[in-house]
C-alpha positions in Angstrom: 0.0 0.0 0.0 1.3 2.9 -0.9 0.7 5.7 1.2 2.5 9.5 1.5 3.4 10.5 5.1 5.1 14.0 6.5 3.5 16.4 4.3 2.0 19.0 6.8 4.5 21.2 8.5 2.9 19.9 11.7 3.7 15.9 10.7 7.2 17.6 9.4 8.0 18.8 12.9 6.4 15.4 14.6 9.2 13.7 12.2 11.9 16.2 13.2 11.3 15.6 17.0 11.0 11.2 16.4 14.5 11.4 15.0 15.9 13.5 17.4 14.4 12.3 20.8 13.8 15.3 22.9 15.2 18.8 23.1 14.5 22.4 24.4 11.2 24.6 24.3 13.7 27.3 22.2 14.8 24.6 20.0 11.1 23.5 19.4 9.8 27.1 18.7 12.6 27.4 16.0 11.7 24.1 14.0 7.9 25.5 14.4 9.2 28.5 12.9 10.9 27.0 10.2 8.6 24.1 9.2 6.0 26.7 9.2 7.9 29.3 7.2 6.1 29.3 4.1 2.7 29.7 5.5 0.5 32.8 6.2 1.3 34.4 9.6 -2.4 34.2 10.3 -2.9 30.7 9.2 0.1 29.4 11.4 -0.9 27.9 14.9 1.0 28.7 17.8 4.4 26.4 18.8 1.6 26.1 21.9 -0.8 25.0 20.3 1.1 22.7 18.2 2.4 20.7 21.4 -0.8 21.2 23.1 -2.3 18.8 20.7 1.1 16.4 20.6 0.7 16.2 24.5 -3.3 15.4 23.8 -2.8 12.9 21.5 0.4 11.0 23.2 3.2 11.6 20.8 5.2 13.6 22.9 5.7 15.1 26.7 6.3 18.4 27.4 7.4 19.6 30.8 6.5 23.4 31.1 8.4 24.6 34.3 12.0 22.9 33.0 10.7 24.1 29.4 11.8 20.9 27.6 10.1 18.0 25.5 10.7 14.4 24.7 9.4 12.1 22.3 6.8 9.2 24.1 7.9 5.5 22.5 5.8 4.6 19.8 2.8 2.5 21.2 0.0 0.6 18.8 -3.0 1.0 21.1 -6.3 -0.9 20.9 -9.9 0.9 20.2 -12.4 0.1 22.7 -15.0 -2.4 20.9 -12.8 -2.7 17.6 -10.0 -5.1 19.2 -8.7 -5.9 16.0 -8.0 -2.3 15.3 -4.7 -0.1 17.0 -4.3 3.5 16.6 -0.6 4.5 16.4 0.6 7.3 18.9 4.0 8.4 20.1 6.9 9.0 17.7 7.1 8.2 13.8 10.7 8.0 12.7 11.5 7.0 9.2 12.2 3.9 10.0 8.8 3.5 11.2 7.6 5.1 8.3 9.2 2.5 6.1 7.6 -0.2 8.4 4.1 0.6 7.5 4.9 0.5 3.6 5.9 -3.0 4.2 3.6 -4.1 6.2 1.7 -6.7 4.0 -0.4 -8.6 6.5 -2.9 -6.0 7.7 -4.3 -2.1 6.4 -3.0 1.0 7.5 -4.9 4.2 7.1 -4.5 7.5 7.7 -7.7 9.3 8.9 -9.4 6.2 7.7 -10.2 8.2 4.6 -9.9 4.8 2.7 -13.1 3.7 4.6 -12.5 0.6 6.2 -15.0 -1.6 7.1 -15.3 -0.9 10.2 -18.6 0.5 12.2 -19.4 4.4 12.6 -18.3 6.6 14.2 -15.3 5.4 12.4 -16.1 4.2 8.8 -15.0 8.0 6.2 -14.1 9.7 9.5 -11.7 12.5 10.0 -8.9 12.3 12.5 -6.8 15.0 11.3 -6.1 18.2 14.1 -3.3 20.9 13.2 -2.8 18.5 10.7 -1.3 15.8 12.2 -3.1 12.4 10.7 -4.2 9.7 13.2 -2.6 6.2 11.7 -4.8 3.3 12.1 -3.9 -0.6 11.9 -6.2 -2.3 10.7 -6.1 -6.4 11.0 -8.6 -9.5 10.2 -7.3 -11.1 13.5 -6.1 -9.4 16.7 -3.2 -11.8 17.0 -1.8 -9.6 13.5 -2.0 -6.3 15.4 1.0 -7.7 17.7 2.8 -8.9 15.1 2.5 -5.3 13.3 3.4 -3.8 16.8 6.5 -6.3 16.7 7.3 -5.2 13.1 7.1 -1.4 14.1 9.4 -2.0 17.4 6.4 -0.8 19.2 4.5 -2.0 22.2 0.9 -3.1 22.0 -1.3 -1.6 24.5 -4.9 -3.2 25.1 -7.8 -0.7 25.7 -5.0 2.2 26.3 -7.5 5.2 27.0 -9.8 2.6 29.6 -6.3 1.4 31.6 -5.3 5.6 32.0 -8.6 6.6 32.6 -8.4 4.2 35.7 -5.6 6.4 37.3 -6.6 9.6 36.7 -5.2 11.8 39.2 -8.0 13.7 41.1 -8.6 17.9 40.6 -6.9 18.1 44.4 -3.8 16.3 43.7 -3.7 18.3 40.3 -3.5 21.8 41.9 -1.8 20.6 45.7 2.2 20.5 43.7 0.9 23.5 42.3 3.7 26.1 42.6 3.1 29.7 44.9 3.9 32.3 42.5 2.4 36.2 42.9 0.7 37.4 39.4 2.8 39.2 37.4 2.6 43.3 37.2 1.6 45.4 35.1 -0.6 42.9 33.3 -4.4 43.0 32.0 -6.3 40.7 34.4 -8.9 38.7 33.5 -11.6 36.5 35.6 -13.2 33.7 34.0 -16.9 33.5 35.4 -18.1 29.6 35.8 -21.7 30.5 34.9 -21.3 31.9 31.8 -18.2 29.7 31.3 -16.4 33.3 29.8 -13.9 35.4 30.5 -14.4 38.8 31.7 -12.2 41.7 32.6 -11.6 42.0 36.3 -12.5 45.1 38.2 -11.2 46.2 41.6 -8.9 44.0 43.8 -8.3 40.2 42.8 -10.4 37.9 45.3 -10.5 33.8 45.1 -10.9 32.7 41.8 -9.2 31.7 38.2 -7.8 34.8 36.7 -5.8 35.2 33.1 -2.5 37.9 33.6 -1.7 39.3 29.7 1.4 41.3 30.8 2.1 43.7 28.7 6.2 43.0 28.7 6.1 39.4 28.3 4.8 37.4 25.4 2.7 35.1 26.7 -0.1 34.5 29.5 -0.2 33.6 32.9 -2.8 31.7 34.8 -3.5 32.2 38.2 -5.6 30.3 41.0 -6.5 32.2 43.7 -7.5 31.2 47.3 -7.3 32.4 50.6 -3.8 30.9 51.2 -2.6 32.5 48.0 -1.9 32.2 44.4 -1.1 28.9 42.5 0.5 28.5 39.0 -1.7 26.1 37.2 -2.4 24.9 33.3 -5.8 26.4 32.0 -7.9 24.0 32.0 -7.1 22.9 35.4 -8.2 26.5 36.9 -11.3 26.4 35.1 -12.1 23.1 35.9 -11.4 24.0 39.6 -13.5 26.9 39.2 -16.2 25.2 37.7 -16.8 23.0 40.9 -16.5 25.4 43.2 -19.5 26.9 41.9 -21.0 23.4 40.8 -21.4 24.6 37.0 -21.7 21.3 34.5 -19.4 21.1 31.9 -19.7 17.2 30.9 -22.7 15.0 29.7 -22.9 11.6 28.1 -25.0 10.2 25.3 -25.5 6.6 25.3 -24.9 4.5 22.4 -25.3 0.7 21.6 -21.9 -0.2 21.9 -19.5 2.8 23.3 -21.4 6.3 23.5 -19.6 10.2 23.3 -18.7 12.4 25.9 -19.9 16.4 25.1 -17.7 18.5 27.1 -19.1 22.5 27.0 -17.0 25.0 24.7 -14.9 27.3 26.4 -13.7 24.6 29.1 -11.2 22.5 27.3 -10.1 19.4 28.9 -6.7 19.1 30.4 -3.8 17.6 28.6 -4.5 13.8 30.3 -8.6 13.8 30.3 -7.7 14.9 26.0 -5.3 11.9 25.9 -7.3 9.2 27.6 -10.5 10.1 25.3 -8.1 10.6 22.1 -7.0 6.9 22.4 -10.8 5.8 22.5 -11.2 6.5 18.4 -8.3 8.7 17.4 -11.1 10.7 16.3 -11.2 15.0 16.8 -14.1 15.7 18.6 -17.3 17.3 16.6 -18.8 21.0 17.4 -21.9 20.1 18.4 -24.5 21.8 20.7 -27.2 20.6 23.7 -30.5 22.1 24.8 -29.4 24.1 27.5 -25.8 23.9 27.3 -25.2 25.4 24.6 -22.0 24.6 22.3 -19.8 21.3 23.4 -16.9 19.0 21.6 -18.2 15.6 20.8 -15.6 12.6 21.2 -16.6 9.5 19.5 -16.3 6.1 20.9 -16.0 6.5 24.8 -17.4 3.6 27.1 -19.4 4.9 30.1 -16.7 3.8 32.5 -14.0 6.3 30.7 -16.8 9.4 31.0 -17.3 8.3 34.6 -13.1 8.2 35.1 -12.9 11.7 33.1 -15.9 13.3 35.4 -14.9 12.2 38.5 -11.0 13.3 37.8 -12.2 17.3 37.2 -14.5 16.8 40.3 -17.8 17.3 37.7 -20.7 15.2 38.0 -21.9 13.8 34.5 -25.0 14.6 33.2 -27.2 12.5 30.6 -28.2 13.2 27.0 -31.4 11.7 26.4 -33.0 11.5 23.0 
């Protein structure tokens, strides 16, 4: 099968960073820049937003405060209820490239644009995010998928996103390492409100809450938990998530399906790195804008048992609400 791999910047840099293992956040914002050079300013995501997504979908860890990154070893992962069918995550070197040309005993699709017969959500579906393409093997038996994992130096992981969902750290352990830092001066502050699920501008003195700092000398923003024994350093989505259930807002509700259903998680509070990965290996799938009565806008993943929701939910402290037909 003849298939053509690394031609988005994104799968470019994703290439770069197999072959060379791990490296600094500079060193990563340079190849951004560079793989990304011929591209409208405007149409260019952010070196951010770029590992962002890596970190979501398991091909790489970034550690913020020592502002490095390393490649994660290339895993073939089951899909819940398709055990005969692995999604590929964590690096692609050219050698692993040249593996799946010659792989001869099962499929291997990119996006699964070559429709597979396989059952929806999957069947014409589009994996694709910043361009990177979800790889899928495809096998008649699920004794080929280890032999393809065996071919590709890779290890084969059974129900990946179920087994991490199991050990999901909980909100409090998630913000008690949490560093003490003071928000930075002479910024624009921002408070996000829970019941809107927004961000406003903040008037008057800062009080407990989740606050955004856009300092006007630095180039990038700060995030800021506030409580009464001070202020905590934390990602986004953590903040907002902690925010949310302090004020007991709902951001997650499940829709039932016949075999595995989808999780809708409201717009404006994107998941944390970990909850993104554990529902990414589920289908591989980019979640779908979608919208419930009430709720308003939400992502839709694909494929997630009730058992993951439940492990997701319970993580961010969130109880999960139903969709009903």
């Amino acid at each position: 099968m003849s298939l053509q791999f690394a031609q988005s910047p994104a799968e470019q840099l994703l290439l770069w960073m197999s072959e060379v293992g791990t490296g600094s956040w500079r060193r990563f914002k340079d190849s951004h820049d560079w793989v990304f050079h011929d591209r409208q300013e405007e149409n260019v995501p952010k070196p951010a937003s770029v590992a962002q997504h890596m970190l979501e979908r398991g091909h790489a860890e970034f550690d913020w405060q020592a502002q490095r990154w390393a490649i994660a070893p290339t895993v073939l992962a089951t899909v819940p209820g398709l055990p005969s069918a692995g999604l590929v995550v964590g690096g692609r070197t050219r050698a692993t490239l040249k593996t799946w040309q010659e792989l001869d005993w099962v499929d291997v699709y990119l996006d699964l644009n070559e429709e597979p017969d396989v059952p929806p959500p999957f069947k014409g579906a589009l994996a694709s995010r910043d361009g990177i393409r979800s790889v899928f093997v495809i096998a008649d038996h699920v004794e080929r998928l280890q032999d393809a994992a065996t071919a590709m130096d890779a290890a084969l992981v059974w129900d990946a996103g179920p087994a991490i969902a199991d050990r999901l750290p909980s909100m409090t352990k998630s913000i008690v390492g949490a560093p003490r830092l003071p928000p930075p001066p002479d910024a624009r502050v921002d408070v996000f409100v829970p019941e809107s699920v927004r961000w406003e501008r903040a008037a008057g003195a800062v009080s407990p809450g989740f606050y955004r700092f856009r300092p006007t000398r630095l180039p990038h923003t700060e995030f800021r938990l506030v409580t009464e024994q001070g202020a905590l350093k934390v990602d986004r989505s953590i903040g907002i998530y902690a925010a949310l259930a302090k004020s007991r807002v709902d951001a997650l509700w499940y829709e039932p399906a016949d075999v595995n259903g989808a999780l809708h998680v409201r717009a404006g509070a994107p998941l944390p790195a970990l909850q993104g990965r554990v529902l990414h290996l589920c289908s591989g799938l980019r979640p779908d804008e979608s919208a419930l009565r009430g709720a308003g806008p939400t992502l839709r993943y694909h494929n997630v048992p009730q058992s993951v929701a439940h492990a997701v939910a319970d993580s961010l402290s969130q109880s999960l609400g139903s969709v009903t037909a």
